[in-house]
C-alpha positions in Angstrom: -36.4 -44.2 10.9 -36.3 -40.3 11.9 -34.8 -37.9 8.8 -34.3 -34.6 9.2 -34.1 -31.1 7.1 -33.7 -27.4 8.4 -35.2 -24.5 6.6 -35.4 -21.0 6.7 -38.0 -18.7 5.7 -38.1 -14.4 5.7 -42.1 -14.1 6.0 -45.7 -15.5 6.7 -45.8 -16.3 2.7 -42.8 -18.2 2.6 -43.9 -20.2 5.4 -46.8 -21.2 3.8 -44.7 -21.5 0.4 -42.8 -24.6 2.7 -46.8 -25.6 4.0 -47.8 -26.1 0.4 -44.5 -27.9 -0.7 -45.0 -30.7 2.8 -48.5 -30.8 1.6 -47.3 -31.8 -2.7 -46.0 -35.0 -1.0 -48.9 -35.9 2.0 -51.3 -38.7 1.3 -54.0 -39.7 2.9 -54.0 -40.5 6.5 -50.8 -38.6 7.2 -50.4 -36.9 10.3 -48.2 -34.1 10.9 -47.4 -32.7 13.9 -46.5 -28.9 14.5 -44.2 -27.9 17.4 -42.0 -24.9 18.4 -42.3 -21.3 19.3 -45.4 -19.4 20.1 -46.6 -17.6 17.1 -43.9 -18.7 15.1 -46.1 -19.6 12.1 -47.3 -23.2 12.5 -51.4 -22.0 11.1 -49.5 -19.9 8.4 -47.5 -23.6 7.2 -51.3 -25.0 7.5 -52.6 -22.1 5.3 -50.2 -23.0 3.0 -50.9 -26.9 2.6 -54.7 -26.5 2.8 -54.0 -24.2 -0.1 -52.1 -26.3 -2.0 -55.2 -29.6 -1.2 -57.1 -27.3 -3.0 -59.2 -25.5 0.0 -60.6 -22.4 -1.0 -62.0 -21.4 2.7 -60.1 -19.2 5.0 -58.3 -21.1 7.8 -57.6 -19.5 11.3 -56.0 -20.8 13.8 -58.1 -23.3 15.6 -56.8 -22.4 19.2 -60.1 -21.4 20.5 -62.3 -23.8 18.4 -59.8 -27.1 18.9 -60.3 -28.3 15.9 -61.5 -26.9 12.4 -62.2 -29.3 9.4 -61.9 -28.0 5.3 -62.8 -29.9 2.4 -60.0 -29.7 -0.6 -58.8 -32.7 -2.1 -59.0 -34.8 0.9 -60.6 -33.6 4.0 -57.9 -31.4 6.5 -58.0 -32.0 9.8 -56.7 -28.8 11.9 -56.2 -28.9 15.6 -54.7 -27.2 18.6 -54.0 -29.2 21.7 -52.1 -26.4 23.5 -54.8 -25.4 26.2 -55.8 -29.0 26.8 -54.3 -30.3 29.9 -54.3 -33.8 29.7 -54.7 -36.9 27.7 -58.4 -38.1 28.1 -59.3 -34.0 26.6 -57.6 -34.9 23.7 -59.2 -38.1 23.7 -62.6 -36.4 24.4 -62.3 -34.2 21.0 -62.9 -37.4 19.3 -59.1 -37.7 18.2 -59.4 -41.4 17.2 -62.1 -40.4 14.8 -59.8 -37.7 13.2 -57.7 -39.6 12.0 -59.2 -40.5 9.1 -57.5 -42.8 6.4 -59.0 -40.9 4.1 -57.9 -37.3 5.1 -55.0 -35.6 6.5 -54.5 -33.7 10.1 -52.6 -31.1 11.3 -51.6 -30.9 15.1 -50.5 -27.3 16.3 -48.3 -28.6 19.8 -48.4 -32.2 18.5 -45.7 -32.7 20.9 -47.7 -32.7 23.8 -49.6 -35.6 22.5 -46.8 -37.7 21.2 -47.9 -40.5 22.2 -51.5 -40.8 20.7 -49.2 -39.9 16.9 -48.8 -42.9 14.7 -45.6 -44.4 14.6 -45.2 -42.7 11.2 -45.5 -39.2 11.1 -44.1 -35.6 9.7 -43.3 -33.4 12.6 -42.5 -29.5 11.4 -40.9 -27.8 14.0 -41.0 -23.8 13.5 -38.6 -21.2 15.7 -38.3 -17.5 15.7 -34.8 -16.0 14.9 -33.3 -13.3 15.4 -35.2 -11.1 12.6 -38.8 -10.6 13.5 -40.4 -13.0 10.4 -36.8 -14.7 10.2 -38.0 -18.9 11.4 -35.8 -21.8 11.1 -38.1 -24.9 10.0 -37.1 -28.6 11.2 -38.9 -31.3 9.3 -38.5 -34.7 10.6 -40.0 -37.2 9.0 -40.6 -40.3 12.0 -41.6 -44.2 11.1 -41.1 -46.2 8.1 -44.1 -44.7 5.9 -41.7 -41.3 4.9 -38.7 -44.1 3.6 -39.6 -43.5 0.4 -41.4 -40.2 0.3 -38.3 -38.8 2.0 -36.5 -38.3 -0.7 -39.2 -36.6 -2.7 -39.8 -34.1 -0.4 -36.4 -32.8 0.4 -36.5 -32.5 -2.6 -39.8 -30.5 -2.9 -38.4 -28.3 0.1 -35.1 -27.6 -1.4 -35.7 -23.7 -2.5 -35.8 -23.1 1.5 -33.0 -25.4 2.7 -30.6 -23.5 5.8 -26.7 -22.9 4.4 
């Protein structure tokens, strides 16, 4: 099953308004996946949702670290795979091991590593538009885990929802 919802957000804030409002509805052991345009917002969305797990710690990107772990609710896995060139370097981060039934991880280029994703999945997709914080957001929501969740957050995300 793939769903699908477009968004639009006007700034950094409301991006992470849509990051906390995807995170009201994560549980644990959900992956989401973060694709689209460079600097388009994806760590802003993960600002949001670590804010809204209840981390009180500042989170940065994790581009030059790979991956950066908070403690909130549930532990929050945050990585970025884009200067990692293949596979096995992804495996070599210990990816297996972050994906932790008892947390939740976020994947900044997640589409680069499809294949190592779980059949069931949230990928966000974020794109510049023509205004200079103006970004459409795509959530799809991938395998049969989001059936019934779905619903819920559509629902959840329906202050941003395109016309």
């Amino acid at each position: 099953m793939t769903s699908e919802t477009r968004l639009r957000t006007r700034s950094p804030e409301e991006t992470r308004e849509v990051g906390a409002a995807i995170a009201r509805v994560l549980t644990p052991g959900d992956v989401v996946s973060l694709t689209g345009d460079l600097g388009a917002g994806k760590t802003n969305l993960v600002q949001g949702a670590a804010r809204e797990l209840g981390v009180e710690d500042p989170v940065g990107s994790p581009t030059f670290v790979l991956v950066r772990e908070y403690r909130g609710a549930l532990p929050i896995y945050h990585l970025d795979v884009y200067r990692l060139e293949r596979i096995q370097e992804v495996l070599d981060l210990g990816f297996e091991d972050l994906l932790d039934p008892h947390g939740v991880i976020f994947i900044e280029w997640g589409g680069g590593i499809e294949g190592l994703l779980p059949a069931s999945h949230l990928e966000v997709e974020l794109l510049s538009l023509e205004g200079e914080l103006d970004r459409e957001v795509v959530v799809r929501a991938r395998g049969p885990a989001w059936d019934a969740r779905w619903p819920v957050l559509v629902g959840s995300l329906g202050t941003w929802r395109a016309a």
